[in-house]
N, C-alpha and C positions, 0 to 999 in steps of 0.2 A: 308349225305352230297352229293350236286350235283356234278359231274363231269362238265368242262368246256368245251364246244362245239364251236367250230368258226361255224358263222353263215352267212348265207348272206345279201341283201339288198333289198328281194321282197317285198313288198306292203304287210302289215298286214291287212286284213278283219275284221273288226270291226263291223259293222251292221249283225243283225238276222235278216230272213224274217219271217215276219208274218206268221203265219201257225192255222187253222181251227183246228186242231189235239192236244188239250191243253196238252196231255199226253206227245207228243212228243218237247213241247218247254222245255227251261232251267228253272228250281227252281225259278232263280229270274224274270223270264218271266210269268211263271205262278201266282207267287206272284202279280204283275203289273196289270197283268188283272183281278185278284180277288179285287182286290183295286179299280179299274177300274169299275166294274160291277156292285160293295155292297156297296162301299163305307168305310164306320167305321168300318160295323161286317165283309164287306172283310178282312180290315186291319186286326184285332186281329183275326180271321181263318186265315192267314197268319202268322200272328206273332206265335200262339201257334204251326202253322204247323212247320215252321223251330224249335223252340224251341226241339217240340216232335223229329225231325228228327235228333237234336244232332248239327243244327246251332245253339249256344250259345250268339253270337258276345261279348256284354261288359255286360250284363247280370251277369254274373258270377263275377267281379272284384269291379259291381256298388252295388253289393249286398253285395260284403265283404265288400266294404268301408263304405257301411253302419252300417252296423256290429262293424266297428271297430271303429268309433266314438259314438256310442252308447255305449260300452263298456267304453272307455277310457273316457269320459263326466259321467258315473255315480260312475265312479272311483274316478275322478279328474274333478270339474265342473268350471276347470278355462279352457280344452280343446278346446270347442267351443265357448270361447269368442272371439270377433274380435282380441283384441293382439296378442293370440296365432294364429289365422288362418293365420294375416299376415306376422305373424312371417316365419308359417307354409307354404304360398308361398313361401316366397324369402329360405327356405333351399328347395323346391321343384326343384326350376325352375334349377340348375346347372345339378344335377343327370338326370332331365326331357330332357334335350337340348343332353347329351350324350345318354339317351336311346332313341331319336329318332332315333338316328343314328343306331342303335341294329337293331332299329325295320325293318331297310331298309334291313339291312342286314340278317335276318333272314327270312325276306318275300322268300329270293332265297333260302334260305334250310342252308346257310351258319355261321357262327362265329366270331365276332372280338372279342377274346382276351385281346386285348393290350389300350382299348381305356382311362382305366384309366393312361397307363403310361403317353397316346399322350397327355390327359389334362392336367396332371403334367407337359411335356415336356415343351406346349404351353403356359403353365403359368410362366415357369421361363424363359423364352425367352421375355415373356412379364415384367416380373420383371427387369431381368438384361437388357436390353435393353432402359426400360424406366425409369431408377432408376441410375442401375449405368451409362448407356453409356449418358444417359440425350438426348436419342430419343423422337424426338415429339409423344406423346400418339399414335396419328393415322395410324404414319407410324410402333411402335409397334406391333400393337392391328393386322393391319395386316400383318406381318409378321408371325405373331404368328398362324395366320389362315391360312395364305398359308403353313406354315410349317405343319399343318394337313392334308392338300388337297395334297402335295408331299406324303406325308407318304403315304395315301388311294391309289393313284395313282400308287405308286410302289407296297402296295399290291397284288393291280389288275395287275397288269403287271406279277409279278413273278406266280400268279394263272394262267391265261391265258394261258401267254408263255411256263411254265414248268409244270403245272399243279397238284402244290406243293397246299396241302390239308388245308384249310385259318385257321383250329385250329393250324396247326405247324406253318403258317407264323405267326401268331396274338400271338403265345405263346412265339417267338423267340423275335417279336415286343415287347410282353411286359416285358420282360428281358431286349433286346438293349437299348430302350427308357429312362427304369429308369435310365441306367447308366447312359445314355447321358443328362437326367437331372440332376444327381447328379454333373457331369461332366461341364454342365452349372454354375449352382449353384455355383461352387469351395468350398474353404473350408469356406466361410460367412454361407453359410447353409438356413439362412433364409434373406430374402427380403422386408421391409414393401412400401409398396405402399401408396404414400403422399394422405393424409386424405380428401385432398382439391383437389384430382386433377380429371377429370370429369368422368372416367371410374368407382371411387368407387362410386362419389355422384347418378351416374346412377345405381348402383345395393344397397346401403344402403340407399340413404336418394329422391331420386324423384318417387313421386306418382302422382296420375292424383287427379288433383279436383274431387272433389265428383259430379260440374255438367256435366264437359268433361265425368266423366266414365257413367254417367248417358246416355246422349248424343250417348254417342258408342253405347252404348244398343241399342239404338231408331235405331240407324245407319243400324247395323246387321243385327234385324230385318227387318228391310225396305229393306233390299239386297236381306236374302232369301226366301222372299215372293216376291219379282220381279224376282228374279231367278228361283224360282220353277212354277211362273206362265207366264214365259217365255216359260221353256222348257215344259207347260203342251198345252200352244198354239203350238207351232211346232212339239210334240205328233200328237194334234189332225188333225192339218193342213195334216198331212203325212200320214193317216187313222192309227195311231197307239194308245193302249189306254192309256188314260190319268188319272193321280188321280184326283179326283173331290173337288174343289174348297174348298169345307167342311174340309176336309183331310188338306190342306194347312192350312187354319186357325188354326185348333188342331195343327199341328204342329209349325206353329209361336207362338201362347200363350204358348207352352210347352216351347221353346225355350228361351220368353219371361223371362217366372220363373227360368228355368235353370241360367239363365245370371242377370237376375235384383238381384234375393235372394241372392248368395253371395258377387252382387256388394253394397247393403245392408250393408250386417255386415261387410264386411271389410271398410268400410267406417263409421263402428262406431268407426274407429281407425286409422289407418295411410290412408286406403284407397290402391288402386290398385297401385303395383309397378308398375313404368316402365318396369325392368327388368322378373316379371313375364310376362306383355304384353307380353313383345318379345317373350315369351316364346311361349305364347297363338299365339303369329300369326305366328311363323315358325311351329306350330302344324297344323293348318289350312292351311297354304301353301303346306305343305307337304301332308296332306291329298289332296290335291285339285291336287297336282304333280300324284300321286299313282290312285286317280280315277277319272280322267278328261284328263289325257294325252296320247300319244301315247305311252311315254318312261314307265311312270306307268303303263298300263297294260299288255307293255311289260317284267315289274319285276315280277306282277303277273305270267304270263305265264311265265316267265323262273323257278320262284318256283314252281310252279305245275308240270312243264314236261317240262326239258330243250330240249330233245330230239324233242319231240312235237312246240317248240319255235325255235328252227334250222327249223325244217320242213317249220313252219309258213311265214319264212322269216325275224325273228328278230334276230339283228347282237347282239348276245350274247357275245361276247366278250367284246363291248361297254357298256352292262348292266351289265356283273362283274365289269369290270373298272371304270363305275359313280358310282354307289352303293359303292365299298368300296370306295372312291374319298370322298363321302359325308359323311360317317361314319365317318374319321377320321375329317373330318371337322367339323363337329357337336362335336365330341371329343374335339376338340381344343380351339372351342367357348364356351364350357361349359367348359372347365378349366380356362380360361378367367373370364369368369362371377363368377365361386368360387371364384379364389382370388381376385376378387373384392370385392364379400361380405366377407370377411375374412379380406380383407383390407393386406394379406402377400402375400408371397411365400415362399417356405419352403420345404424341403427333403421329406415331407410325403406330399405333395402336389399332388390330382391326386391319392395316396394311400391309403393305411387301405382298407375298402369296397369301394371306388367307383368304380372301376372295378365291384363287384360281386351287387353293386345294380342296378346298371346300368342295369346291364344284366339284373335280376332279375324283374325289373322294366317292361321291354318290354316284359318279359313272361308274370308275373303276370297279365301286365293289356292285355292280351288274344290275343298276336300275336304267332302264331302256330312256335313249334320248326321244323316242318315239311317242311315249305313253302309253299307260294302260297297263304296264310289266317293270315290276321293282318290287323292294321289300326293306321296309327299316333296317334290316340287317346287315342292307349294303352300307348303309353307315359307318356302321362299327366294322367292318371289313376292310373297305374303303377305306376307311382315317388309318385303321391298321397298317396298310401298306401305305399308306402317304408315307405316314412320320416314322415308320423300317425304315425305311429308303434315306427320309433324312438323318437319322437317327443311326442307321449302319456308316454312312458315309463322314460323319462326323466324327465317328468314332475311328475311321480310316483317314479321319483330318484331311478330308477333301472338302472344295471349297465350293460356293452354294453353284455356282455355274455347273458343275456334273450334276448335280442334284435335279436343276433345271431338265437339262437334258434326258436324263433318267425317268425322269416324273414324266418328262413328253411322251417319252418310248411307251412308258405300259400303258397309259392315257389314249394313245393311237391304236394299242394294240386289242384296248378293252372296247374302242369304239367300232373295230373293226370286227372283233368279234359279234356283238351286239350286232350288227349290220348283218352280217351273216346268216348267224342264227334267226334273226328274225325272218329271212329269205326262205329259210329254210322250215320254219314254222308255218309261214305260208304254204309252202307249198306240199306239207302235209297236214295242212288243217287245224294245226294249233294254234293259229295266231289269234 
């Protein structure tokens, strides 16, 4: 774990200069120009280069999940019908919206703990406030969210200020929390949340038509093929090198099939939640926060070398302090959207595994326990193979103890990867 540094407010350097000396530029500078140069077979001499050198990225988790519906589909060949996949979003997306928040928080080297109690906590505040106090949905919904953004906020403060180690605050957190849900709660215990009221219709029963999700498709990709052929004109415009127009294309048609195929089968059934959407675009958001911003690649650099990030001029005490801010936030909005698909609230609310899938979630799908190396995407990856796994095995009416087990297996197996490759990154200069 990282140590907390106070940091100042000098001007971070962002831009590389150009340099004739290909040896001496950065891995992904090197990669830039061989794509630059070759084209296609630059691309894949790139891609096997990092691979060979122990860069893994999603590689590793996209090849389990393959795995593991291949598996579970010739087990049980009702797995990959649209019902079950739709099914298979909406338990995705709750666990998914808390492991984003993991994943922010492990990018700096660090831990939250406690984020299944904050869910629990956030959902029966939403319960009891909109059920029994007979609070307008809205003014619930965020309270219940600010109540996680306080939470994060004072973690970060008691980090910073006293430089209390965020596994003992997060472990106090999810001790305190439960009680204080139990304590919300009183002795009713459970909570149903009216059938008809708009927060469940949004997580059980609204999907997009089949031409709107259709439409999105066409949308996205129209974005990032204007965004990539933006940023490859002001490349060029700057004498710097550019991917070559060919490259773009491959990538929009892959992109294409990524997004159209599943929007496909799930549309031979209920079609796309809203509630996964959300999912999908605070994924996106969040990526675009992490590598497109000032503050994200000052979380990168504070997980790599907080020392190094003090030096830099980024005020590190502001990147513990949003970071865990947004953790329990993300924690709170995903206990939210559980007991909305749940349609309750209830004492095990936020319990059992959600704490440990969560976590599990943002290893598995390849965000480093080390810091410094992750990507919101391990999220939606991550949670994807969590709830296969419960979600095959249920369907195989096996009982949660193999699940248990199962979950440990790829969990060790994604940690050991992780170890590995990052050895191996080291010792080709990627780390």
């Amino acid at each position: 774990m990282s140590t907390p540094v106070d940091g100042s407010q000098a001007p971070v350097q962002d831009a590389v200069p150009e340099t004739h000396d290909a040896a001496a530029l950065p891995a992904d500078l090197q990669d830039e120009r061989l794509i630059a140069s070759h084209g296609i077979s630059g691309a894949v001499s790139a891609f096997t280069s990092r691979l060979r050198s122990g860069d893994l990225g999603s590689v590793p988790v996209v090849v389990g999940l393959i795995i593991i519906w291949a598996v579970f589909q010739i087990a049980n060949s009702s797995f990959l019908t649209s019902r079950n996949l739709v099914n298979l979003t909406l338990q995705t997306t709750s666990v998914g919206v808390i492991a984003l928040g993991i994943v922010l928080v492990l990018l700096l080297g660090e831990i939250d703990l406690s984020v299944g109690s904050v869910s629990g906590l956030a959902a029966a505040v939403l319960g009891v406030t909109f059920v029994n106090k007979g609070w307008p949905l809205v003014l619930s919904l965020v309270v219940a969210a600010l109540l996680g953004l306080a939470i994060g906020l004072f973690y970060g403060a008691l980090y910073t200020r006293f430089g209390v180690p965020s596994f003992v605050i997060t472990l106090a957190g999810l001790l305190g929390f439960l009680g204080l849900q139990l304590l919300v709660l009183g002795k009713e215990g459970t909570l149903n949340i009216p059938f008809d009221s708009g927060i469940v219709k949004f997580a059980t029963q609204d999907f997009l038509p089949p031409a709107v999700a259709y439409g999105l498709v066409v949308v996205v990709v129209a974005l990032y093929v204007f965004s990539r052929l933006r940023t490859r004109s002001a490349r060029a415009k700057a004498g710097l090198s550019a991917a070559p127009t060919s490259m773009i294309a491959i990538k929009a048609v892959a992109l294409a099939l990524v997004l159209f195929i599943p929007v496909i089968v799930l549309n031979g059934d209920r079609g796309v939640s809203y509630m996964f959407l959300l999912f999908v675009a605070l994924v996106v958001a969040t990526d675009f926060m992490v590598r497109q911003t000032r503050w994200g690649r000052s979380v990168l650099a504070v997980g790599g070398n907080v020392e190094a990030a003090r030096r830099a001029g980024i005020n590190v005490r502001f990147i513990y302090l949003s970071v865990f801010a947004a953790c329990s936030t993300f924690a709170a909005v995903g206990g939210i959207l559980g007991a909305a698909r749940l349609i309750a609230v209830n004492q095990s609310s936020g319990g059992a595994d959600t704490n440990l899938n969560a976590i599990a979630a943002a290893v598995i799908g390849g965000t480093s326990l080390f810091g410094g190396r992750g990507s919101a995407y391990s999220a939606l990856l991550g949670a994807l193979v969590i709830m296969s796994i419960a979600n095959g095995l249920a369907l195989l009416s096996l009982d949660s103890s193999v699940r248990f087990m199962v979950t440990a297996g790829v969990l060790l197996i994604a940690v050991t990867i992780d170890s590995l490759s990052r050895r191996s990154r080291q010792a080709h200069g990627r780390a």
